[in-house]
N, C-alpha and C positions, 0 to 999 in steps of 0.2 A: 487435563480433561480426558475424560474416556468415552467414543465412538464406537460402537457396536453394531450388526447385525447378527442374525443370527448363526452367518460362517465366521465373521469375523472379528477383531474386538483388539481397537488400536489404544493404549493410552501416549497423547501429544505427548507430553513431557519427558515421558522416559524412550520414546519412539519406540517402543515394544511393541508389534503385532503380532496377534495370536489366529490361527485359523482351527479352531479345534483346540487341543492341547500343546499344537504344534508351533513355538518361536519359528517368525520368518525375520530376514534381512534383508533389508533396501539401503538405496543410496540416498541421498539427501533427494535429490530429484522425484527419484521413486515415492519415495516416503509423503513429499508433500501431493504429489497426483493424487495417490491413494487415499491420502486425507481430502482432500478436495470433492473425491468420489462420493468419499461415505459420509461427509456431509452433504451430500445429495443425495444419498440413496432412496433410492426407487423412483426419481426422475434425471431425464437423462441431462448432461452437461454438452456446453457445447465445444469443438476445437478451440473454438475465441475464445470462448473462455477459461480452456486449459492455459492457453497461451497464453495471455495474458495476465492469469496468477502464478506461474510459475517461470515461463521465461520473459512476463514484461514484454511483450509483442504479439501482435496480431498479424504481422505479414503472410500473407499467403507463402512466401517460398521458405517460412519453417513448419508449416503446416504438417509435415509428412515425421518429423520430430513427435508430435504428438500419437503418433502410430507406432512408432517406435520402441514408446517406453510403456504404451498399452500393452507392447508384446512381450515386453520386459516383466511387466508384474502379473500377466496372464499366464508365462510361465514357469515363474514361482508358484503361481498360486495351482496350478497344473499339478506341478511336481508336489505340492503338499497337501489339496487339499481335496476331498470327495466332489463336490460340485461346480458346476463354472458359476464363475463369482462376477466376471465383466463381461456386460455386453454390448453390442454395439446396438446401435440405435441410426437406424440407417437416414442418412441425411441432415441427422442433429448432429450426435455423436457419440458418448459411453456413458453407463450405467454402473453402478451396484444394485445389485436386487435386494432390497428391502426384505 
């Protein structure tokens, strides 16, 4: 299945994400955030719900995990791409813009 916006454009199967013309690379971890993302893009996600599609928990004391690897595909996407692509959404949690 292929996920797009207009920076980005992931196909699931092959884990390929393109930002532009540009191949990027994540880890398995990475890779599902960022799908999770942009299946919501343009509304925002919240930490519970990162947490609990990717690591299966909602505890507060891994909560700061989730900040973590936002900072992780923020700057890849930094290093590759023209525009900021994640944003935070203050009090819910992150976006992709639509």
């Amino acid at each position: 299945m292929v996920i797009s916006t207009p920076q980005i454009t992931i196909d699931t199967e092959t884990q390929v994400v393109l930002c532009g013309k540009k191949i990027l690379q994540f880890t398995d971890q990475e890779f599902k955030l960022l799908c999770l993302l942009m299946k919501h893009a343009g509304k925002p996600v919240s930490r519970t719900k990162i947490l609990n599609y990717i690591w299966h928990s909602s505890t507060g004391l891994k909560t700061r995990i989730v900040d973590v690897y936002i900072g992780y595909l923020r700057k890849k996407f930094k290093n590759n791409c023209e525009e900021k692509i994640i944003r935070s959404v203050r009090g819910i949690g992150y976006m992709i813009k639509d």
